[in-house]
C-alpha positions as CSV (number, residue, x, y, z in Angstrom):
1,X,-39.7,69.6,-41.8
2,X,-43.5,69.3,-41.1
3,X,-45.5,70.1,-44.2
4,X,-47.5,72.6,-42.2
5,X,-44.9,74.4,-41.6
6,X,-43.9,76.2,-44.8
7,X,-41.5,79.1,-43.1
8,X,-39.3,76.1,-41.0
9,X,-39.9,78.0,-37.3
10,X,-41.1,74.9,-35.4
11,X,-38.3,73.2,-36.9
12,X,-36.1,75.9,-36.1
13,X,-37.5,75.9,-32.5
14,X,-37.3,72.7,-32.1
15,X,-33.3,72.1,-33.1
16,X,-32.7,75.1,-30.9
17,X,-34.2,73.2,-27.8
18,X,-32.3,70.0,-28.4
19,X,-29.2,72.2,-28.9
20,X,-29.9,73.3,-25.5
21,X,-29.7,69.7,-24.2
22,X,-26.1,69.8,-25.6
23,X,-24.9,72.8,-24.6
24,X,-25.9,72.4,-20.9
25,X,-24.7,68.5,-20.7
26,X,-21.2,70.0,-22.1
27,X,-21.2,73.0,-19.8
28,X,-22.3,70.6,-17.2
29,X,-19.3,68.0,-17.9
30,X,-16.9,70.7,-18.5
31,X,-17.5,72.6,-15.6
32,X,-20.0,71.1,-13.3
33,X,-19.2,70.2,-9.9
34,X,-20.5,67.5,-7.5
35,X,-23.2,69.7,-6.0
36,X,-24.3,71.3,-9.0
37,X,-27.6,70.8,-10.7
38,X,-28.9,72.2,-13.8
39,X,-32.9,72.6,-15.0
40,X,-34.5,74.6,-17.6
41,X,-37.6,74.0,-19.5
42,X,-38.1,73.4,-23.1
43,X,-41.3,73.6,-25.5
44,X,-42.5,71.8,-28.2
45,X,-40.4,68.4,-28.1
46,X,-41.1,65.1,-27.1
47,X,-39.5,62.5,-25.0
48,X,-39.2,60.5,-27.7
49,X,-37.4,63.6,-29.4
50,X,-34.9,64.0,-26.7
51,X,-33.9,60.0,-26.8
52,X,-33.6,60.7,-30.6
53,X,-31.5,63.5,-30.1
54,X,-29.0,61.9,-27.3
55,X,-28.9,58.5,-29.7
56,X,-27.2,60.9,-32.6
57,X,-24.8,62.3,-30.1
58,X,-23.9,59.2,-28.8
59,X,-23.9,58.0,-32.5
60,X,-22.1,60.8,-34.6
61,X,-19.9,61.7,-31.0
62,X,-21.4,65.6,-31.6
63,X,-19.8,66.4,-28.0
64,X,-16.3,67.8,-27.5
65,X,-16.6,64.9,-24.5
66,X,-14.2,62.2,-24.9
67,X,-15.4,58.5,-24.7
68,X,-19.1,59.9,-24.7
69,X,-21.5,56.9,-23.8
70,X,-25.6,57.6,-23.0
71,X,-27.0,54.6,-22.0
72,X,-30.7,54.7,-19.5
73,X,-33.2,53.0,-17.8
74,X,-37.0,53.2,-16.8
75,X,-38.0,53.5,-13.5
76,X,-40.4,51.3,-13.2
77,X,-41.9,51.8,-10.0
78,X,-44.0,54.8,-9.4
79,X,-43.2,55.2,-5.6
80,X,-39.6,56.0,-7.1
81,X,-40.8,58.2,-9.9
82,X,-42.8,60.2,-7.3
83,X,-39.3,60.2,-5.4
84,X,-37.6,62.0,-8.7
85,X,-40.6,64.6,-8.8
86,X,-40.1,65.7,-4.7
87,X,-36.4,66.0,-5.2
88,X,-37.0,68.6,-8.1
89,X,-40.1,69.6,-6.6
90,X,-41.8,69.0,-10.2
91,X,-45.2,68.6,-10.4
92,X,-46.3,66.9,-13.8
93,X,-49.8,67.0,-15.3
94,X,-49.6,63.1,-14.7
95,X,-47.2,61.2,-13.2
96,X,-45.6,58.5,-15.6
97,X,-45.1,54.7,-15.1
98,X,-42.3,55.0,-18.0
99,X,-39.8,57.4,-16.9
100,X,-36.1,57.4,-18.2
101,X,-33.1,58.5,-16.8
102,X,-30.1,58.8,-19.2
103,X,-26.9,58.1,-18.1
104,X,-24.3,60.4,-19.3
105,X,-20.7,59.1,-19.5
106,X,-17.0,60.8,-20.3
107,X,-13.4,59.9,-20.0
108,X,-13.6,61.5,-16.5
109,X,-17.2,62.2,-15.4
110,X,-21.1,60.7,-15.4
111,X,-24.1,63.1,-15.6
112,X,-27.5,62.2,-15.3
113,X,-30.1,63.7,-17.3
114,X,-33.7,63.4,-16.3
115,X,-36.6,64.6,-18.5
116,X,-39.7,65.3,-17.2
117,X,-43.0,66.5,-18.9
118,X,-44.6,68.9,-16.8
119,X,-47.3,70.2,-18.9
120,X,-48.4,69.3,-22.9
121,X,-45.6,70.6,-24.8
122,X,-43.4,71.5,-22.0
123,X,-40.5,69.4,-20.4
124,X,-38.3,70.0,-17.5
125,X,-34.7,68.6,-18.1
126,X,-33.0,68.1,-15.0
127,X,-29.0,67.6,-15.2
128,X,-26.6,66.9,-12.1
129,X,-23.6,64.6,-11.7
130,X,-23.9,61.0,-11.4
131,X,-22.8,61.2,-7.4
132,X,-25.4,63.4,-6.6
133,X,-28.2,61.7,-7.6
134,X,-30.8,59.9,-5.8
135,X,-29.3,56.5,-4.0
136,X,-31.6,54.5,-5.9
137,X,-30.3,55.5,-9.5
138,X,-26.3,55.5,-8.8
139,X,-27.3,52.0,-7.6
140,X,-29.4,51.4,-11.6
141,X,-26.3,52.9,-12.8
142,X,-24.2,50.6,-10.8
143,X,-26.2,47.3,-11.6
144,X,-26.4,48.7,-15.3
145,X,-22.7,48.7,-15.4
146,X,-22.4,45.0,-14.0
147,X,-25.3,44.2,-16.3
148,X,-28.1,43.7,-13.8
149,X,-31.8,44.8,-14.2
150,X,-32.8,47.4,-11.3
151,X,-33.5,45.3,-8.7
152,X,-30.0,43.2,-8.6
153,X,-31.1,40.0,-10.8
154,X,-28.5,39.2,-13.2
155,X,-29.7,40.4,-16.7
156,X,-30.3,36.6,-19.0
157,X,-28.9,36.5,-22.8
158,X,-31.9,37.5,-24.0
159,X,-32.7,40.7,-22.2
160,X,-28.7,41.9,-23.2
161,X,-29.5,40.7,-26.6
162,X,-31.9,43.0,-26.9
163,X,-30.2,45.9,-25.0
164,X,-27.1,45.0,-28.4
165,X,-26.9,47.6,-31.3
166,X,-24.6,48.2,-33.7
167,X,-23.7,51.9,-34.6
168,X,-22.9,52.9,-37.7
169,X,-20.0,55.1,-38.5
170,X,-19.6,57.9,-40.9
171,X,-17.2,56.9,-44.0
172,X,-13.4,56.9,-43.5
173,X,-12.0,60.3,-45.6
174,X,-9.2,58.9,-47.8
């Protein structure tokens, strides 16, 4: 809770927004086709919220999906970020050198989720199956998967090092 904020509402807001995430990634998985996109706008989060927030559901498995894996990557060139921002026809204050795409992965199914800030304290999430997305991510996803950087070089020890973390899980109930 911030300590200017003795009542809780901008923590209240803000869980509510990140629940949002989750709700529309599970509606999305559960009942999404391959030509269906999702987008809504959310206020008063960060990017570095939402990465946060899609860690602990990886983490703590706080989705009904089965096998759920989030894993990204930074686009790193701004010709393809522009790319992104035409598809959706979003138009961001600036546009950013850094911008992740999440990977979304079930039993079944990948979504990608695409968070874009359009304005100071607003962001455009942008949801859609794994197939439908732009050729240039299902091919990230693809060299992700056979752990290669963006642009088809095999990844070295180091960089996978780096990519290694260990999750901890909750206690065993006796």
């Amino acid at each position: 809770m911030s300590l200017d904020d003795y009542t809780g509402i901008e923590e209240g807001a803000k869980q509510s927004d990140l629940d949002a995430i989750l709700f529309n990634i599970n509606q999305m998985y559960e009942y999404g086709k391959d030509f269906d996109t999702v987008s809504f706008e959310i206020e008063d989060i960060t990017t570095k919220d939402i990465e946060e927030y899609l860690k602990k559901i990886e983490i703590e498995q706080d989705s009904p999906i089965k096998l759920l894996t989030i894993n990204s990557f930074t686009i790193p060139d701004i010709e393809y970020t522009s790319e992104v921002l035409d598809e959706f026809s979003i138009y961001p204050v600036s546009k950013s050198l850094n911008q992740k795409v999440y990977f979304i992965e079930g039993g079944e199914f990948a979504l990608t989720l695409i968070p874009i800030e359009v304005e100071d304290g607003k962001i455009c999430i942008i949801i859609q199956p794994l197939e439908k997305s732009l050729p240039y991510i299902k091919h990230a996803y693809g060299e992700m998967v056979e752990n290669r950087d963006w642009k088809g070089r095999r990844k070295t020890v180091g960089e996978l090092r780096e990519e290694i973390h260990f999750v901890k899980f909750p206690p065993q109930k006796k």
